[in-house]
ChimeraX commands (.cxc) that place a marker at each C-alpha (Angstrom):
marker #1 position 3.72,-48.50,13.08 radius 0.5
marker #1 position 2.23,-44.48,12.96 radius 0.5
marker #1 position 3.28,-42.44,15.54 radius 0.5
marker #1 position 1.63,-39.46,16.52 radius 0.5
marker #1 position 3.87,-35.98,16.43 radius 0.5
marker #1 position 4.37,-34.92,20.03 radius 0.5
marker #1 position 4.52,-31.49,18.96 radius 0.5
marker #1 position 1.43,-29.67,18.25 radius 0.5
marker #1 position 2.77,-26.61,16.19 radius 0.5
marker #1 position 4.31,-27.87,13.14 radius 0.5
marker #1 position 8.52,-28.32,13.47 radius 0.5
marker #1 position 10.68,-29.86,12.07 radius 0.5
marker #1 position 12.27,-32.59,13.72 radius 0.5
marker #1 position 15.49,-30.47,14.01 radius 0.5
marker #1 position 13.57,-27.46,16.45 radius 0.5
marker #1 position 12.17,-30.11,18.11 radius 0.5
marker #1 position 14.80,-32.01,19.29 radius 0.5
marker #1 position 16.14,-28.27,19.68 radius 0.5
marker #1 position 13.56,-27.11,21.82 radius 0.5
marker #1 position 13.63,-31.01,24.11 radius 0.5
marker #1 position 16.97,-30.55,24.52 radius 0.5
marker #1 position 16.74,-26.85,26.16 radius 0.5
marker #1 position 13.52,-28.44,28.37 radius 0.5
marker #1 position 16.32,-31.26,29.45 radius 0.5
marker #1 position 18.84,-29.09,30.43 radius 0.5
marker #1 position 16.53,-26.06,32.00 radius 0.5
marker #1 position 14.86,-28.87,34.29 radius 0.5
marker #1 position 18.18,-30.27,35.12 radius 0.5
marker #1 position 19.93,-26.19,36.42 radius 0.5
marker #1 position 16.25,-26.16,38.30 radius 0.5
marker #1 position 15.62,-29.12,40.28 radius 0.5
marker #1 position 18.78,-30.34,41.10 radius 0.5
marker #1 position 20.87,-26.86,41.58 radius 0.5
marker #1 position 20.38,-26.99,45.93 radius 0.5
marker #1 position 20.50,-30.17,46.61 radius 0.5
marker #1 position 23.25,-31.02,48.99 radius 0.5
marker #1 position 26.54,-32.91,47.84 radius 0.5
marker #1 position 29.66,-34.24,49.01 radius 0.5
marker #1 position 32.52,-35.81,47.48 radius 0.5
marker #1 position 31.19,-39.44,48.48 radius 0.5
marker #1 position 27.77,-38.76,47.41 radius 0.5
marker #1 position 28.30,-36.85,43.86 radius 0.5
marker #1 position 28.81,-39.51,42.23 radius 0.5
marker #1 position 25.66,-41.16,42.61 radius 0.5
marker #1 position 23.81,-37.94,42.31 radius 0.5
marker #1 position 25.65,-37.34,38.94 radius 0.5
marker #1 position 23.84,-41.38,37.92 radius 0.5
marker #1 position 20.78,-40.29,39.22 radius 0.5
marker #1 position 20.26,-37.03,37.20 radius 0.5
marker #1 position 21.73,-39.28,34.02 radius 0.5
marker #1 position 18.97,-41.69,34.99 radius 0.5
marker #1 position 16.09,-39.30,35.35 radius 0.5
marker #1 position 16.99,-37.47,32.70 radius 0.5
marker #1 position 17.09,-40.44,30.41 radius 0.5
marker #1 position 13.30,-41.66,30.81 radius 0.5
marker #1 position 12.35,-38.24,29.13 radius 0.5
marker #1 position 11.10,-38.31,25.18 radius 0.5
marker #1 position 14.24,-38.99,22.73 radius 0.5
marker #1 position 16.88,-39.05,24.76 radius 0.5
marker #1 position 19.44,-41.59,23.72 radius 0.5
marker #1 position 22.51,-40.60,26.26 radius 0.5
marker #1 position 23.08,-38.35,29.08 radius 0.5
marker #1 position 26.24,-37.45,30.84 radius 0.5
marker #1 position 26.54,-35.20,34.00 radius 0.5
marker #1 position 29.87,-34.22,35.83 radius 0.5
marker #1 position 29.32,-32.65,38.95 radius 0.5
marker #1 position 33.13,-30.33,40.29 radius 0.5
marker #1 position 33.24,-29.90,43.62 radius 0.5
marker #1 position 35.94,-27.75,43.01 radius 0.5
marker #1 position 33.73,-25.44,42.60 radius 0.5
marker #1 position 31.24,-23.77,45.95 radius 0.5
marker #1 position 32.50,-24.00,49.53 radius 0.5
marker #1 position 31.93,-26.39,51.63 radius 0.5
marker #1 position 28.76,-25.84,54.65 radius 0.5
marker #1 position 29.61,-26.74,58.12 radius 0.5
marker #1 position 32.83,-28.36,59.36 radius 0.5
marker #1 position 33.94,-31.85,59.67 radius 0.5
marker #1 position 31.68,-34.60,59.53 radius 0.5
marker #1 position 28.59,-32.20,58.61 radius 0.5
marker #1 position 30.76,-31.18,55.80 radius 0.5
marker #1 position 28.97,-30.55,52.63 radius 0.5
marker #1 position 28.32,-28.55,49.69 radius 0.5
marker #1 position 25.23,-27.40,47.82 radius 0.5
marker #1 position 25.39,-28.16,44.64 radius 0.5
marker #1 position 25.30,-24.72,42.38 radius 0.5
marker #1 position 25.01,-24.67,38.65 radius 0.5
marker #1 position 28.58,-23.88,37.88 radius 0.5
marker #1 position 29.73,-27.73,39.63 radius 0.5
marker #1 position 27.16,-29.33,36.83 radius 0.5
marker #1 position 28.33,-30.14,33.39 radius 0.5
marker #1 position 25.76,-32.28,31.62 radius 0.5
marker #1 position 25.40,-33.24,28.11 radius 0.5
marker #1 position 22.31,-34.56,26.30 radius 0.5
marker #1 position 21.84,-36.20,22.94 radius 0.5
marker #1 position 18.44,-36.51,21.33 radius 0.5
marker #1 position 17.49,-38.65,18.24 radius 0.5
marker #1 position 14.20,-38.85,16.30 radius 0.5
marker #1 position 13.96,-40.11,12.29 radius 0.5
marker #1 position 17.72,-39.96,11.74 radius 0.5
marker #1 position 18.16,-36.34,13.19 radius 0.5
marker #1 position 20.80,-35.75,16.09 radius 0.5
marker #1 position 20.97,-33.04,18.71 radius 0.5
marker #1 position 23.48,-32.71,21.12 radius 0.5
marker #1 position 23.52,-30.19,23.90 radius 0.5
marker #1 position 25.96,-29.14,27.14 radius 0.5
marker #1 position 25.29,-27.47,29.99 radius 0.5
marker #1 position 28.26,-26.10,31.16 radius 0.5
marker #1 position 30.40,-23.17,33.48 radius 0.5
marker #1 position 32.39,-20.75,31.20 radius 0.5
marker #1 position 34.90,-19.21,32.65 radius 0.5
marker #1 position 35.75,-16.92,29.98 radius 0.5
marker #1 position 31.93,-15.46,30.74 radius 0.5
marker #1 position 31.62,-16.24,33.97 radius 0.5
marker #1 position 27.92,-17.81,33.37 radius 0.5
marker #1 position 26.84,-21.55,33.23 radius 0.5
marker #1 position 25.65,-21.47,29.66 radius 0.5
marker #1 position 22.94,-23.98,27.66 radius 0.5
marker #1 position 24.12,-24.21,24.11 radius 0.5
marker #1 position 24.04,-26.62,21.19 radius 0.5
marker #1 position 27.11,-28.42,20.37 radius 0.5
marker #1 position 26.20,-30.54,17.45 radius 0.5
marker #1 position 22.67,-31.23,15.15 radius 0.5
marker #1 position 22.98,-33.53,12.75 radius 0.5
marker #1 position 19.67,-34.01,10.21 radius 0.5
marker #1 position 19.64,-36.10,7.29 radius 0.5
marker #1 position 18.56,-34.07,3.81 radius 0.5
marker #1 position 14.32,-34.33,2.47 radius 0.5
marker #1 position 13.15,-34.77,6.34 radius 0.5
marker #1 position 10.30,-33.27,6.97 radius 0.5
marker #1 position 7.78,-31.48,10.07 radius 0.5
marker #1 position 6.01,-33.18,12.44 radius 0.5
marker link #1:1,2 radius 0.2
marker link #1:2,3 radius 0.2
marker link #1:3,4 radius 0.2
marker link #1:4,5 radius 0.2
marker link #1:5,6 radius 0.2
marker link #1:6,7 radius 0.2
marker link #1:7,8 radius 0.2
marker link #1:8,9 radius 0.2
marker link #1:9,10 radius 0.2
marker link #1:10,11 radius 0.2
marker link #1:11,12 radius 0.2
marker link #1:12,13 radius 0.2
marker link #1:13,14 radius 0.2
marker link #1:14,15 radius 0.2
marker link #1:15,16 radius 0.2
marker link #1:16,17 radius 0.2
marker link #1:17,18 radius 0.2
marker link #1:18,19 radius 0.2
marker link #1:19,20 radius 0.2
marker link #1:20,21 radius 0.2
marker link #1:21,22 radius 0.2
marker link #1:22,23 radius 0.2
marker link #1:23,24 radius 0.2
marker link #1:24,25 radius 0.2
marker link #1:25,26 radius 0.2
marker link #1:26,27 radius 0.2
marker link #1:27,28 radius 0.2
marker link #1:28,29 radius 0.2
marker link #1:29,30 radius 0.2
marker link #1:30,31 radius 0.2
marker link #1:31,32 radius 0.2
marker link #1:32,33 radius 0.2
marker link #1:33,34 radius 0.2
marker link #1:34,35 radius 0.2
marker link #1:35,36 radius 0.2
marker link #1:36,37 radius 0.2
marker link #1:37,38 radius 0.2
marker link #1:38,39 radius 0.2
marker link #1:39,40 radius 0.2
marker link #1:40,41 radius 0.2
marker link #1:41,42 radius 0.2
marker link #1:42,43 radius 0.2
marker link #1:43,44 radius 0.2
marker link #1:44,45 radius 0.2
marker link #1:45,46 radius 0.2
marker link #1:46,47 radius 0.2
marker link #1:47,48 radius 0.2
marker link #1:48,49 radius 0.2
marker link #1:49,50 radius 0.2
marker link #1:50,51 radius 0.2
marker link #1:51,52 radius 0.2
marker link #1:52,53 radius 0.2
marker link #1:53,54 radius 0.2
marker link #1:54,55 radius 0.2
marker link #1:55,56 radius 0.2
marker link #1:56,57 radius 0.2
marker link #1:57,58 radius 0.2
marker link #1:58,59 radius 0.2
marker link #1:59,60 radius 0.2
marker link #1:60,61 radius 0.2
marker link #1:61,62 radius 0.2
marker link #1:62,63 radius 0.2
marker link #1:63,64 radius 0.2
marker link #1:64,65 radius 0.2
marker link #1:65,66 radius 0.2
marker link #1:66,67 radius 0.2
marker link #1:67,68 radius 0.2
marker link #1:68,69 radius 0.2
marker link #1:69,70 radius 0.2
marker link #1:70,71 radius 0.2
marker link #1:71,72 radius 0.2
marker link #1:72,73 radius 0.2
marker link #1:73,74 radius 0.2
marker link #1:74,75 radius 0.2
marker link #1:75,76 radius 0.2
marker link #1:76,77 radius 0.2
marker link #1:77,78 radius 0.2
marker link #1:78,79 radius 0.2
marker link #1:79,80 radius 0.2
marker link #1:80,81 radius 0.2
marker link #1:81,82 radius 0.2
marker link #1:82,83 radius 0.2
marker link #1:83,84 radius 0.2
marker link #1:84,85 radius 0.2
marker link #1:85,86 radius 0.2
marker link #1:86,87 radius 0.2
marker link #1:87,88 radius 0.2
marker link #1:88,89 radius 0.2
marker link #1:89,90 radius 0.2
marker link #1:90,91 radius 0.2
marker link #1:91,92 radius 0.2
marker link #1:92,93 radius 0.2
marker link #1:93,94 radius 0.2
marker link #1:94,95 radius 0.2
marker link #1:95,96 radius 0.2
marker link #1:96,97 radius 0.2
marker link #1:97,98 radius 0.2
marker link #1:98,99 radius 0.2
marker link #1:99,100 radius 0.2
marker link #1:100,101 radius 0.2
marker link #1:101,102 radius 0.2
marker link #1:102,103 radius 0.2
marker link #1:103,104 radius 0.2
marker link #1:104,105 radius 0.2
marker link #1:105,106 radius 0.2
marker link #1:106,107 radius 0.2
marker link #1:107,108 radius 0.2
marker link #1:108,109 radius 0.2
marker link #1:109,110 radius 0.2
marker link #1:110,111 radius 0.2
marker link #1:111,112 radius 0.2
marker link #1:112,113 radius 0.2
marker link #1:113,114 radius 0.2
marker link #1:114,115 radius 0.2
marker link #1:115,116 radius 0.2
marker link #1:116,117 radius 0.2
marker link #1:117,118 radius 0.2
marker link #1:118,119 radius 0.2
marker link #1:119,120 radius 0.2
marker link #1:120,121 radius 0.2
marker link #1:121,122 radius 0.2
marker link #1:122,123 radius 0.2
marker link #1:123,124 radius 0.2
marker link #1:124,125 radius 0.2
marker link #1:125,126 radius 0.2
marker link #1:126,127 radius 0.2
marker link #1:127,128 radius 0.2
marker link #1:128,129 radius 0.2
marker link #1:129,130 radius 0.2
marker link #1:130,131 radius 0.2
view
């Protein structure tokens, strides 16, 4: 079977997984950052980022942590809640196409005090080539 490049410019597998793996992670901090959460309902906002996340192009796992240790609480009681802020998230992607590997975190560091996007791991196997 020939499969068309998704990519118009010509990458190499590598920058594109790259580049898919920043577009994962961006649209996670932007859609989801605001939406309200409380400790009986993070969980299954946590599963449904994971699931939306993983219907998007070469994703082979997703794993999101939401700390509500982190952001005070709105309201009192039973209107308790949170809004969920980017430094709660902690969400890790891994991307595969032709036996290349990306794996990427969003995550809060403390020791900058910024939620940062980085890559943790690419893994590409030697003579592949653009697409």
């Amino acid at each position: 079977m020939t499969t068309r490049p998704v990519h118009r410019a010509r990458l190499t597998t590598r920058e594109a997984l790259l580049f898919e793996a920043g577009i994962k992670l961006g649209g996670v901090f932007h859609q989801y950052v605001g939406t309200p959460v409380a400790a009986r309902t993070a969980p299954a906002l946590a599963r449904a980022i994971e699931a939306a996340v993983a219907l998007q192009p070469f994703v082979r796992a997703v794993r999101v942590r939401i700390d509500l240790g982190r952001g005070a609480p709105a309201g009192r009681g039973e209107f308790a809640y949170r809004y969920l802020t980017a430094e709660m998230l902690d969400v890790t992607v891994r991307l595969a196409d032709r036996g290349t590997e990306v794996v990427a975190r969003l995550a809060h560091r403390p020791d900058l005090r910024y939620v940062l996007m980085h890559v943790e791991r690419v893994s590409s196997p030697r003579g592949r080539g653009r697409i």
